[in-house]
N, C-alpha and C positions, 0 to 999 in steps of 0.2 A: 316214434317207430324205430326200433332198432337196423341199426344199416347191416347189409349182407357185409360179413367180412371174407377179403380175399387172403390167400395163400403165397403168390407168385405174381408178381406188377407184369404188367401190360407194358409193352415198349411202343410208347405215343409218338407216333409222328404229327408235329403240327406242319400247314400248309400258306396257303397265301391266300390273301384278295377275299370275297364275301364266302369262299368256303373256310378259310382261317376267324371270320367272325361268328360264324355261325357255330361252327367247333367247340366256342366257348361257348355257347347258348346251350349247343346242348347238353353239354358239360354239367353246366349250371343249376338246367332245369330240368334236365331227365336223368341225370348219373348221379351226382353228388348227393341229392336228399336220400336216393335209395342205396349207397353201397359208400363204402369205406373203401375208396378209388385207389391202387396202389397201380401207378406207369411209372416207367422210367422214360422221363421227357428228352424229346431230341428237337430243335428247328429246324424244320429243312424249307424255312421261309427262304423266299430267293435270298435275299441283303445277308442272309445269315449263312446260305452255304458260302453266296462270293467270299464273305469274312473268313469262313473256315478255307477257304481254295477245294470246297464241296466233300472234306475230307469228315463235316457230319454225316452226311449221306451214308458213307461206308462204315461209319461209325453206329448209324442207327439199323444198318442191313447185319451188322455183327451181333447186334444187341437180340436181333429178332432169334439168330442162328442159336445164339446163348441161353435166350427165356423162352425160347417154342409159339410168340403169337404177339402181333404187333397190328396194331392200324394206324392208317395214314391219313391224311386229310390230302384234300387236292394239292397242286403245286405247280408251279409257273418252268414251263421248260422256254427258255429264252431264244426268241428268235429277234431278227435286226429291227424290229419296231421294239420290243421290249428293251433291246440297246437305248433306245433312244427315250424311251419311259424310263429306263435306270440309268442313265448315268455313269450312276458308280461302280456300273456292273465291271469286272477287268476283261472278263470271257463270255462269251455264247455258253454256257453250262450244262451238262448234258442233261438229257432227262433221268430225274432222281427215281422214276419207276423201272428204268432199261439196269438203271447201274442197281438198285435194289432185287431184281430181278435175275441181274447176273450172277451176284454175287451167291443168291440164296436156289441159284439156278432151278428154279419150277416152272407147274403149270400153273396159269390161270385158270379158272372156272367163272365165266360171268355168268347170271339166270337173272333176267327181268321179274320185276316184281309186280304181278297180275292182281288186276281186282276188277271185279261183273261190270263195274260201271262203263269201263277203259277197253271196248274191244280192238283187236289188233287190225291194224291198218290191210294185212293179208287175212282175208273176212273166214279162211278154211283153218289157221289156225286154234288150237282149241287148249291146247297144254304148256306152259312152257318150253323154250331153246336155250338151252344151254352150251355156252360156246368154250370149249378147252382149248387154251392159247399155248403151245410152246411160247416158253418166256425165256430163251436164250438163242446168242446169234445173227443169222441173215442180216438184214440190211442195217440192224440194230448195232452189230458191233462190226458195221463194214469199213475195209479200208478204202477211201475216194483219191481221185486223181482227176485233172482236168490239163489236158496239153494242148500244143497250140502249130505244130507244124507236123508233116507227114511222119511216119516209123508206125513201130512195131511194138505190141505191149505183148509181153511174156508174163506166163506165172510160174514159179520156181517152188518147190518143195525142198527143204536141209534135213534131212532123216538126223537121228541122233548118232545114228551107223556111220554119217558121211556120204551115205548114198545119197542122190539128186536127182529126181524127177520135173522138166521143163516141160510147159505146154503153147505153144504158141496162142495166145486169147485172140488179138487179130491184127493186122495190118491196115492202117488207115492213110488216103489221101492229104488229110490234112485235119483240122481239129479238132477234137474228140475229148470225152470222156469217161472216167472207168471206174469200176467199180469191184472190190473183192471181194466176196461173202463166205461165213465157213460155218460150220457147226461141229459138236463133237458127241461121238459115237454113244459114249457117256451118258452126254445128255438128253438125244433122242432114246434111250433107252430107259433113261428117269421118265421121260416125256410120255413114253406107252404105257408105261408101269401106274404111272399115277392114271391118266386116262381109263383104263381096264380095269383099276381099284374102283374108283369112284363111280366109274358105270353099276362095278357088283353091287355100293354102299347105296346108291341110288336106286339096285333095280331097272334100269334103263337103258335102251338099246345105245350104242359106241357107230358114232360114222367117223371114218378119216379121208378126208380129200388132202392132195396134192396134183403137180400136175408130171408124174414120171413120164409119160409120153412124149416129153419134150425135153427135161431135165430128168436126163436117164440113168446120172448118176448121181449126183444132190436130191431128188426129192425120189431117185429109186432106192439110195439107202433108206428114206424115212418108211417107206411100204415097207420094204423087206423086214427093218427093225420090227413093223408092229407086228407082222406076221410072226415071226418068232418072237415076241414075245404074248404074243394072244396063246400060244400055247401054251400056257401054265395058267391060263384064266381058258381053256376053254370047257371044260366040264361045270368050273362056278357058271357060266354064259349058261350052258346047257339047261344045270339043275334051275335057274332062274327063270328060264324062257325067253332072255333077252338074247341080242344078234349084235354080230360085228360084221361091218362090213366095209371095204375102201371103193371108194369111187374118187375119177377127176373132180379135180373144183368145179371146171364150169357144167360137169353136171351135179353136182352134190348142189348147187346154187340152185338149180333146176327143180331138184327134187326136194330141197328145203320150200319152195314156194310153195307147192303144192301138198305139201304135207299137211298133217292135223299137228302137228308138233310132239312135245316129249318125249325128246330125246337129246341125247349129247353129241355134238360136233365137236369134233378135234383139227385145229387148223395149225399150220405151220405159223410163226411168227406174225410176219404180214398178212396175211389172210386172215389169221384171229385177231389183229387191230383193225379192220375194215370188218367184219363178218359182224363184230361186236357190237359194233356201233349201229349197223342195219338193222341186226336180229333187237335191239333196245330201243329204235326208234319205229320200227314199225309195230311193237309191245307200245308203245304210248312215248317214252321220255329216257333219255340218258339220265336224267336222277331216278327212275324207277328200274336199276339195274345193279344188283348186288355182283361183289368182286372179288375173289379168296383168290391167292397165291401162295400154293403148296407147294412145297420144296421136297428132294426126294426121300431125305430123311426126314419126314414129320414136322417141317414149322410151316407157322401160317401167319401171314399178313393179311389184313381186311382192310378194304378202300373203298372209295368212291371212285366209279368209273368215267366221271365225266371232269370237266375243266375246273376253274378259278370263280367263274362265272364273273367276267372284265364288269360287263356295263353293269350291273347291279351293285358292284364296288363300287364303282364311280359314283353313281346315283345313291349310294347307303352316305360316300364323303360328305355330299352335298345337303344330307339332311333328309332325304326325300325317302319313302314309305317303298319297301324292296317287299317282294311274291316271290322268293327265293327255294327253290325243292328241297328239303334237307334230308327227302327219304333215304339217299343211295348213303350219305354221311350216318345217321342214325342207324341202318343198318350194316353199315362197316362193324359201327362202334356196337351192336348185339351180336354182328357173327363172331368178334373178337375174345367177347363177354363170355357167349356159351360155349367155344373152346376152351375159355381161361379155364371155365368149369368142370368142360369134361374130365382134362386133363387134371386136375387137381383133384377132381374129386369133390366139387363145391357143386350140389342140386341145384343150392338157391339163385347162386350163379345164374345158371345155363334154365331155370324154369323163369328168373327176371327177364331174362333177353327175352323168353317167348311171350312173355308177358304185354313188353314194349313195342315189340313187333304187331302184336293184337291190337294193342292203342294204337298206334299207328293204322294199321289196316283197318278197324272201325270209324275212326275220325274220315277217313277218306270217304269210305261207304258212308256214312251220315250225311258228305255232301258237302265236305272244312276241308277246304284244298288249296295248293297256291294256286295261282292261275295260270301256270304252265297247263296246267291238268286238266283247270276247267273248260279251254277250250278244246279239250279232247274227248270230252266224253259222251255218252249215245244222248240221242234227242232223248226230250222229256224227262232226263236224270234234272235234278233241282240241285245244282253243285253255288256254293256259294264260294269267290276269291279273296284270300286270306292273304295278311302278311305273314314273311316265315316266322316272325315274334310270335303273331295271333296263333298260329298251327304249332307252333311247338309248345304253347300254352293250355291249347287245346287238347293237346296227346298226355299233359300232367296232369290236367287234372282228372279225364279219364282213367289214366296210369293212377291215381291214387284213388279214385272210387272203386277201382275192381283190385286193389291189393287185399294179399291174404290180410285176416285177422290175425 
């Protein structure tokens, strides 16, 4: 069978622990027989940023900026029990998605990946949630403090003028802790613009929560931004039939429950790293949860939205038979594929991804799942649990029964 030839390499981020093994499985067993794989490889395995002082990281976020489409595989952000598994580590390291994120300053887009078997834990759900994350700033690139006797914390602004703006933050009794957070005008601006695209490209109604009511001038610039900028998307909105609308978070949470779904939420930073995680677990699974990170000018990273997956590493060390999800990983690696293709120009490309994606999505419906899944699906379904070797074995040979002639 002749392999699809590509155009333009893929910037591969590899990861850590039972998603960096798996990475190569599917590499192996569902990329390589079908296409003439061209990435430009980065590690952003833990042991290998500490080696770099994590200057791969910005090294694989520039590659992305450079070739227009990258995927990631999971990755280890180190906290003091990880210290203590590494060793050799020298630092706490930040997380290689905040500093990828920053650098190529976009939005996220997650969308859970539905299938008939798998109904959603919120039983009125009926469509997919799609959650738009600002992927720059708040707490992500905040500066901390922690003091230990009575005073005063100030925040001070240095214009480039020389002019100074002070704000008293507050005066405390005694011990305290503090926190800076900032965003720039820029980037909430990229932030609505990609938002109000991808609603037109999808057809689908735009929510934005924040909470200005309380933070009346940090999340009343984020309203204001979107409102000006919805004007230049509001006749596309019109001729489409879809709606933009802002509400508070804790009611947009309100009215997410109760909805039938299909549509997109736009969350500020933190809120779209919590929202994400809800709106994909109560869909079924954090590995049934697709990940793109659009930047304002046109590039795109695809990942997986969930962890390392710790104890199934441990247990794969030990010899012992892993039920690993590798769907959110495999689907990275075909939203990666059928960009490489739009943009190039390559059909075969971008009709392989959909291809893969159908294996994938039949193996499940037939009832070949790992057993994350199997305990989630409606009575009476007849799911039988798989290791991730047996399921990814499963979707190849499917994948090569229903290839063109």
């Amino acid at each position: 069978m002749r392999k699809i030839q590509m155009k333009t390499p893929i910037v591969e981020m590899d990861g850590d622990e039972m998603t960096r093994i798996l990475w190569r499985v599917i590499k192996d067993k569902l990329l390589l027989p079908h296409i003439d794989l061209k990435t430009e490889y980065y590690d952003l395995g833990l042991l290998y940023r500490n080696e770099t002082g994590d200057a791969v990281t910005a090294r694989a976020a520039e590659a992305v900026k450079r070739l227009g489409v990258g995927v990631k595989c999971a990755t280890i952000t180190p906290n003091r029990q990880r210290m203590e598994e590494y060793p050799q580590l020298t630092q706490m390291w930040p997380s290689p998605n905040a500093t990828i994120r920053s650098i190529l300053d976009g939005t996220v887009f997650r969308t859970p990946i539905v299938i008939d078997c798998i109904r959603p834990a919120v039983r009125n759900w009926e469509r997919p949630i799609t959650i738009a994350r600002h992927a720059y700033g708040d707490i992500y690139k905040a500066a901390e403090m922690r003091t230990r006797e009575p005073g005063e914390c100030v925040m001070t602004f240095r214009g480039k003028s020389g002019r100074e703006e002070t704000l008293s933050v507050q005066s405390v009794p005694g011990p305290a802790i503090w926190q800076g957070v900032h965003n720039k005008e820029s980037s909430i601006r990229g932030f609505a613009r990609a938002c109000f695209s991808y609603a037109v490209s999808m057809k689908q109604d735009l929510w934005f929560s924040s909470k200005d009511t309380i933070s009346k001038v940090y999340d009343g610039c984020f309203k204001e931004i979107f409102e000006d900028e919805f004007r230049s998307f509001k006749s596309e909105f019109e001729r489409l039939g879809i709606t933009y609308f802002y509400t508070l978070i804790d009611d947009a949470v309100a009215r997410v429950i109760r909805s039938k779904g299909g549509y997109i939420w736009a969350c500020k930073n933190y809120d779209g790293d919590v929202m994400s995680d809800m709106v994909s677990v109560a869909f079924g699974s954090l590995a049934m949860m697709t990940s793109v990170l659009v930047s304002p000018d046109g590039e795109y990273e695809f990942e997986a939205a969930h962890g390392t997956v710790t104890q199934h590493y441990y247990k794969h060390l030990k010899g012992e038979r892993t039920s690993t999800n590798p769907m959110a990983t495999i689907f990275a690696w075909t939203g990666a594929l059928r960009k490489r293709g739009e943009l190039d120009g390559v059909p075969e490309l971008t009709e392989y991804a959909d291809r893969l994606e159908k294996a994938c999505l039949d193996t499940l419906t037939s009832g070949i799942m790992t057993r994350d899944l199997v305990l989630l699906t409606e009575p009476g379904f007849n799911a039988t649990a798989v290791s991730s070797d047996e399921f990814i074995e499963t979707v190849a040979s499917r994948l090569c029964r229903n290839a063109p002639l």
